[in-house]
C-alpha positions, 0 to 999 in steps of 0.5 A: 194630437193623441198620445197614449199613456199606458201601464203594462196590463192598464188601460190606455189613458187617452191624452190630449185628446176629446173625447164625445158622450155622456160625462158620467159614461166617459168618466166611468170608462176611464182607468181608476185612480189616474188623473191627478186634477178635475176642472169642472165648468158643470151646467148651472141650472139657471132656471131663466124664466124668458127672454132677456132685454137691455134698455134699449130692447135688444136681448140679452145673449143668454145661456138657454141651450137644453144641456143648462136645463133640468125639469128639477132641483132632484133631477139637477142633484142627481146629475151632480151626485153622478159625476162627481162619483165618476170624478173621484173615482178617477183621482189619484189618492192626492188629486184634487177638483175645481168646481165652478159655478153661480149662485144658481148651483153652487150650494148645491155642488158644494153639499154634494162634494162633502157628501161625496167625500171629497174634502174642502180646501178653499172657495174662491171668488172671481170677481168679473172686473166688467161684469154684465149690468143688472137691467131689470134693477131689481137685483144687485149686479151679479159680478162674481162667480165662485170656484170650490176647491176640494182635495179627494180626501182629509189628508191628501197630498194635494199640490199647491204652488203657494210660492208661484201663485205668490210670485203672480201676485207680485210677491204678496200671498194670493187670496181667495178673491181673485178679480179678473176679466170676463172672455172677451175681444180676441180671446172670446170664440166665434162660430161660423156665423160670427156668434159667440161660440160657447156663453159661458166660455172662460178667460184663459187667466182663470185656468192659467192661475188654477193650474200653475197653482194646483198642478205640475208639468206632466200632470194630467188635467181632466175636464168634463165638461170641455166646452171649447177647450180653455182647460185644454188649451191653457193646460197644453201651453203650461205643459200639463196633459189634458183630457176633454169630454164634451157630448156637443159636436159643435163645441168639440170642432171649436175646441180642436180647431184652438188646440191645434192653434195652441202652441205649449211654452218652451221648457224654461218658461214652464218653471215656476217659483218652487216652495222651500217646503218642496225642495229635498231635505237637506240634513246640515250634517251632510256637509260635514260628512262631506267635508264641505264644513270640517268638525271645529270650524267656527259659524258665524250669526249673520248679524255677527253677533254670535259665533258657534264651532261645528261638531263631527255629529252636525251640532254646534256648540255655543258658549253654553248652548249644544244642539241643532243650527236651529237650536243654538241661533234661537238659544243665542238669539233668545228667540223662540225659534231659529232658521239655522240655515239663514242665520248661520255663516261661515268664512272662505278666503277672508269672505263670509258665505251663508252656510245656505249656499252649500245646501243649496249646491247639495240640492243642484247635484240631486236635481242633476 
């Protein structure tokens, strides 16, 4: 399942591949400046002090494994400054990461992305809507963990699918709070002797959100610390390429075993609500340069209101007003500002058409 990606004189970029070793020595191997999106699930340094029980004495299925253990808060620091180095080496100008993590490291990760230079654009809160109880009561039940999201630099033109994550959310604005199910049932992996097999794995509609919102089709999503491939595995069914590194064998044959099961969505499903912002620009004296509205013609407001003759230059003219479709709606409307496009009309074969509709036509032909 590898497929190479390969400049003339650059190195192969290996996708939809996982690769073993170190994080940092992987990272640091890979050509410069050629991923567009880290997701990060890095250790969290739990410093568990023994073992675990629920009420009735059984214990807790805990993260002890030695990859989650550091002799100090220096040395767990040291680590992060590591790779998170190696990261931002390897984003594009206008990349981004997601960080995860828990109150355990968190801080800690955040203080080393600024410091690395990386520029802060949201945390959010996943809000587990079946979190694990408290059982020693002595603390409030940790029922979230929280997600840094950073571009590579103040400035940077990172991608946010701010109309498709809208479009999740039934048509209202996402916030930074997003509630969702701890990996569970048949989506929770087993090893061979039916344990789980990774403890922190995360549910797929985590990443499904994290991608659809910060990525394209065709992107190349990096994963340092790949686990049993949920990044992968979501980034192979939205149609984004995917690079893993995990050092841990039996990590690696789980997630190879899931992508080879992972079948990516047909083209149509992969597109999503795209940003007015995002579309091409369309200059309204285009349409008449192509005659698709003639110098003289008259516009109507929508509201039918207001009316206003097109000029050769792609102004209008009111009773007493010269400028841009948005200038004259906002003047003749005494508002502050105007959106030209959706206010203004115009008539064919006795039947009113938003001047939109041509831009939008305008838009087909270049997407052609």
């Amino acid at each position: 399942m590898t497929t190479k990606s390969k400049a003339k004189g650059a190195v192969a970029l290996p996708l939809n591949t996982i690769l073993s070793g170190d994080c940092i020595d992987v990272m640091n191997s890979l050509p410069e400046a050629s991923i567009d999106l880290i997701f990060a699930d890095p250790p969290y340094n739990l410093q568990l002090k023994g073992d675990l029980h629920r009420p009735d004495n059984s214990q807790v299925d805990a993260v002890d494994d030695a990859w989650d253990q550091f002799s100090s808060f220096e040395v767990y620091d040291r680590f992060t400054r590591g790779w998170l180095k190696a990261a931002r080496r390897l984003l594009k100008p206008n990349g981004a990461i997601w960080v995860i993590g828990s109150y355990h490291n968190i801080f800690r990760v955040g203080a080393a992305l600024q410091n690395a230079g990386f520029w802060i654009l949201n945390d959010v809160i996943w809000r587990k809507s079946n979190p694990m109880p408290n059982f020693r009561g002595k603390r409030f039940t940790n029922a979230h963990e929280t997600m840094i999201w950073a571009s590579k630099e103040e400035g940077g033109k990172y991608t946010f699918n701010y109309e498709a994550l809208k479009a999740l959310n039934e048509g209202i604005q996402m916030r930074s709070d997003w509630v969702l199910p701890l990996c569970t049932g048949h989506e929770r992996l087993k090893d061979e002797k039916g344990d789980k097999a990774h403890p922190t794995q995360k549910p797929e509609s985590l990443l499904h959100r994290v991608l659809v919102g910060s990525t394209n089709p065709g992107d190349v999503v990096l994963d340092p610390f790949f686990g049993t491939g949920t990044t992968g595995a979501v980034a192979k069914m939205l149609g984004r390429n995917y690079i893993g590194i995990e050092r841990e064998a039996a990590y690696r044959n789980v997630a190879e075993k899931r992508l080879a099961a992972t079948r990516k969505y047909d083209r149509e499903a992969l597109q999503v609500s795209v940003s007015k912002r995002a579309e091409p620009r369309v200059p309204f004296g285009q349409l008449v340069e192509r005659g698709m509205l003639r110098p003289g013609e008259e516009l109507y407001s929508m509201n039918k209101r207001h009316k206003a003759k097109v000029r050769a230059d792609g102004t209008l003219i009111g009773d007493d007003i010269k400028g841009s479709i948005h200038q004259v709606g906002a003047h003749l409307e005494g508002a502050p500002s105007c959106n030209g496009w959706t206010y203004w009309c115009f008539k064919r074969d006795g039947k009113t058409v938003p001047i939109d509709l041509l831009r939008q036509q305008i838009r087909a032909e270049m997407s052609n």
